[in-house]
N, C-alpha and C positions, 0 to 999 in steps of 0.2 A: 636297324639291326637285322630284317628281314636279311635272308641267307635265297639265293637260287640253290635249281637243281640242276647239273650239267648233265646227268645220265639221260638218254633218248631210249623211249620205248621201243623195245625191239619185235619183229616180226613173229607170228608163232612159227615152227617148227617142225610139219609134219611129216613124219616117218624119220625126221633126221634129227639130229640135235648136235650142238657144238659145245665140244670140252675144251674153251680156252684156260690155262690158267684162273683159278677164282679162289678169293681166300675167303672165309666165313666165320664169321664169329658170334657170340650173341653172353649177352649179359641179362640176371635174373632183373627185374627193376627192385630198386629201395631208394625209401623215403631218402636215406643218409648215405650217399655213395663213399665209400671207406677205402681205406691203404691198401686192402686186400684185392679189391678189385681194379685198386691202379697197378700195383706191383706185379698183380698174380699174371694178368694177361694185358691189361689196356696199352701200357705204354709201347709194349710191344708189339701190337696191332698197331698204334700210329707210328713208327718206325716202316711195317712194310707197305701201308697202302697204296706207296707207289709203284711196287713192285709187281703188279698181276695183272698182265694185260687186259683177261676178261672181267677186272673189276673187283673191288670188295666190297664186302655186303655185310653190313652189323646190324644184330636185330635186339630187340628189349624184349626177354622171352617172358612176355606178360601169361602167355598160356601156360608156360613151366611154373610159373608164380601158384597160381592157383592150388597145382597142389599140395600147396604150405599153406597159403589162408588167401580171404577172400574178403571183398568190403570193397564199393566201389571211390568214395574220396578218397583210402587209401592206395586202391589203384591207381588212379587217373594220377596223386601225387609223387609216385615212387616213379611211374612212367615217364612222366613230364622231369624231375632232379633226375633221375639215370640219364636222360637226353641230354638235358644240360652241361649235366659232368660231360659226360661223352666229349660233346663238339665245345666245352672250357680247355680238356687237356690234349684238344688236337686231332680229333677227329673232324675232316673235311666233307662235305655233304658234296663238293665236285670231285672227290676222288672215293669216299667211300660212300657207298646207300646204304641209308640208316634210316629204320623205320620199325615199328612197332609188329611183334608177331601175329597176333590178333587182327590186325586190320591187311591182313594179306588176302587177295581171295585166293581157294583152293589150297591153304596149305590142310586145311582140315580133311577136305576132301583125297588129299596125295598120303596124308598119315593113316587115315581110314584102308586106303589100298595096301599100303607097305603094310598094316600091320595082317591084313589077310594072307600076303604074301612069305611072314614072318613066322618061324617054327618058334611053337611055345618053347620049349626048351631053352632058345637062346636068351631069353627074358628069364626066364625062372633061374638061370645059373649063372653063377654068381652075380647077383645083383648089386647093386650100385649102394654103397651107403645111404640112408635115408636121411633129408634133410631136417634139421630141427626145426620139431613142431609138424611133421609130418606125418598122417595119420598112417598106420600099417595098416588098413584097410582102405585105403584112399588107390583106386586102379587106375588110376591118370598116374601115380607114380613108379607105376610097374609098367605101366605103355613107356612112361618119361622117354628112353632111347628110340622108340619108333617116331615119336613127335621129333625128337632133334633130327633122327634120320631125313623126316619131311624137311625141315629147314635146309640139311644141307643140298639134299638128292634130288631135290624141286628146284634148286636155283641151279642144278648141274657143282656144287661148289667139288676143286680138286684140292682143296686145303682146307684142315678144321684148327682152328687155333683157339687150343682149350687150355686153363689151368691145369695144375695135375691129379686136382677132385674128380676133374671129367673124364678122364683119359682112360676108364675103363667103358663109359657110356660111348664118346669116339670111337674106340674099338667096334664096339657093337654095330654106329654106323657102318662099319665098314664092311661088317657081317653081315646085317640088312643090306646092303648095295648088291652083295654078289648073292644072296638069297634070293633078292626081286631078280636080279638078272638073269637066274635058273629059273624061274618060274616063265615068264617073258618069253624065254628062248634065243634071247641077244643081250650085247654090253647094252643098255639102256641108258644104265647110271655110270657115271665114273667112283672108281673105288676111292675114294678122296685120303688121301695123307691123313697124318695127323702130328700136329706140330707144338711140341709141349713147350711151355716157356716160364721163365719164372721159379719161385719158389716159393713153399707154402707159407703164407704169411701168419705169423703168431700172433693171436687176438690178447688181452689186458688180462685173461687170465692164464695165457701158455698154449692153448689149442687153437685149432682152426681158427683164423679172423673170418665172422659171418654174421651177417647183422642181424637174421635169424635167431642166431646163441646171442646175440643180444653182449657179445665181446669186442666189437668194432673199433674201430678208431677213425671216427669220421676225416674226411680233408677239405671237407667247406663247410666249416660251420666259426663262431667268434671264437677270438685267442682265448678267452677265458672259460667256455666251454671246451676247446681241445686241453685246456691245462687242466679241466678237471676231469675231465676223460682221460690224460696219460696218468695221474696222481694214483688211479685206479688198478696201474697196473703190477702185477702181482711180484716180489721178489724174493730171496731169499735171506737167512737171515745177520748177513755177513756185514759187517761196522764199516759206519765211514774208510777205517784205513785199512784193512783186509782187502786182500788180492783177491780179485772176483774172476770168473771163466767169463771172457765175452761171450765164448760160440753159444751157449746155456741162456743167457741172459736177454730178456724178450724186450726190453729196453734199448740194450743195444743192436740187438735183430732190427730193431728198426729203426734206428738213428741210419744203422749203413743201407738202407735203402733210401733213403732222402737225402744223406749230407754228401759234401763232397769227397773224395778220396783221403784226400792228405785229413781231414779232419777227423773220419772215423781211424783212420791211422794211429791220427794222435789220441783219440778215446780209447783207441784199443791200450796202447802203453800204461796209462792211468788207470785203464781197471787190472790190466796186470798186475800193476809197482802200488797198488792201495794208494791211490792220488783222489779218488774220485771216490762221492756217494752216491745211490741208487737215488737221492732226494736231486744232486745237484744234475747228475747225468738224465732224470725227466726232465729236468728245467732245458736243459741243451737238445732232448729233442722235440720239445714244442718250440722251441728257436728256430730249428733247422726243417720240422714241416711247415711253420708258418714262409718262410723263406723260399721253400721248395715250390708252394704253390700259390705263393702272394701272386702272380701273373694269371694263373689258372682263376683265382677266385672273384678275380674281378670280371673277367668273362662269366665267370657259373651265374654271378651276380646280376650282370648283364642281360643274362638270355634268362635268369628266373624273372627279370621284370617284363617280358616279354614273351609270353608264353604260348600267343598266338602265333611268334615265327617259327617255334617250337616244333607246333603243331601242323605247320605247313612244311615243314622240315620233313614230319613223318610221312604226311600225305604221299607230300611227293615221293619218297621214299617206296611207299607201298603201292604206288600205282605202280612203277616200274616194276617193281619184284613180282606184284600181281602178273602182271604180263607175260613175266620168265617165268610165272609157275604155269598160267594159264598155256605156253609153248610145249613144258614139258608134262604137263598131264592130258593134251592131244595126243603125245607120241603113248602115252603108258597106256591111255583106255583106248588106242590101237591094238595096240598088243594084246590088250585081256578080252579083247571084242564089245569093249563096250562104247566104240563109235560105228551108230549108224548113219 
């Protein structure tokens, strides 16, 4: 099962730096990887990694984890199933680097800089919905957009591919980029895209799917656990043969992300014409996710009994990204004076 790395350590960087094409992604870790974070971004992160000549790069933002909560077994478990899932639904370790945030060196060091270089005001206006369970006195989630800024603006990344929870913190990267780069006195950083994908996924009670709110809908776990987790999900109060609104219906939200075309088609018709009940149409979509990732879970299965290639999966991963951070934090403590 062991996996190589194909990515080769690249040289540092001084005074120069190269903006090839780079796409960048990164995902919180949890114990229970869910529909929200296959639908929201992943599958579409494994779609372009072939597409960016200088490379893609997914990380598991175990430092964003923190602050929401803390506990090391639960760490080290939610890190190790987010990898899993990751490289189960297709993600490649010779076309993308994948490696855990925490075990990078210098990305602490590069966040540290940016945030000196970062006007208070751009943090304090309009700030980021706060994660549930996140303490409003907790200041690791008021830096949160400087820390991502480091993920992107340290690997050089010219593409940020976020849900669209993130897409006002992406913003911000973009406002740290050209903040540092005034401060500096040159482009240092590339102002990176931001490339929204997806749509928001409805958790079992109608809101956000986020395993935080503890609303998920896991996609590796046994048939009989997913059918007691969809059973749970919330409906209205309209009788087996009453005409139901699909677009409303968080049932059906999520049948048409996992079934195939013609068949949410035909569930659409049935909740129109009152053919169907909110009892038989969960039955049809634990069908149709056990289906969707019966291939996927035998791989997640795979690589969870194996958890030291896992592990060498990330290493590798973070030794190369170390590299490209340690390239571009040469060029940055140039410019600030802080290379003697």
């Amino acid at each position: 099962m062991k996996r190589t790395q194909s990515f080769e350590v690249p040289h540092s960087y001084p005074s120069e730096l190269r903006y090839e094409p780079r796409m960048i992604c990164g995902f919180r870790p949890v114990p229970e990887p869910h529909l929200g974070i296959y639908v929201g971004v992943l599958q579409h992160m494994v779609k372009e990694q072939n597409r960016h000549p200088g490379g893609s790069y997914c990380l598991i933002a175990d430092w964003h984890a923190t602050t929401t909560w803390l506990g090391r077994p639960h760490m080290q478990q939610a890190t190790l199933a987010t990898a899993a899932a990751l490289l189960a639904v297709g993600v490649d370790p010779r076309k993308t680097l994948l490696f855990a945030q925490s075990h990078v060196t210098g990305l602490g060091e590069m966040a540290w800089l940016l945030s000196c270089m970062t006007p208070e005001s751009l943090l304090l206006r309009n700030p980021a919905p706060r994660n549930p369970g996140e303490s409003r006195l907790n200041i690791g989630a008021v830096l949160y957009p400087v820390l991502m800024s480091a993920d992107v603006l340290a690997l050089r990344g010219t593409k940020i591919v976020v849900g669209r929870d993130q897409v006002m913190n992406a913003r911000k990267v973009r406002q740290i980029a050209r903040a540092s780069n005034r401060v500096m006195g040159r482009e240092i950083f590339p102002v990176p895209g931001v490339v929204v994908h997806g749509e928001a996924v409805p958790g079992i009670d109608g809101c956000k799917m986020d395993f935080y709110r503890g609303n998920h809908v896991p996609i590796f776990c046994g048939v009989h656990q997913l059918r007691e987790r969809i059973q749970q999900i919330q409906t209205d109060s309209r009788r087996m043969h009453d005409q139901k609104n699909p677009e409303t219906c968080t049932i059906f939200r999520l049948y048409s992300m996992v079934a195939a075309p013609s068949r949410v088609e035909a569930m659409r018709v049935r909740y129109e014409q009152g053919q169907i009940g909110y009892e038989e149409a969960k039955n049809e979509l634990a069908i149709a996710m056990v289906e969707h990732f019966s291939g996927a879970m035998e791989k997640f299965e795979e690589w969870c009994r194996h958890p030291d290639d896992i592990r060498d999966v990330l290493r590798n991963g973070a030794q190369v990204a170390s590299a490209e951070v340690g390239g571009t934090l040469a060029v940055v403590r140039e410019h600030l004076g802080l290379a003697l």
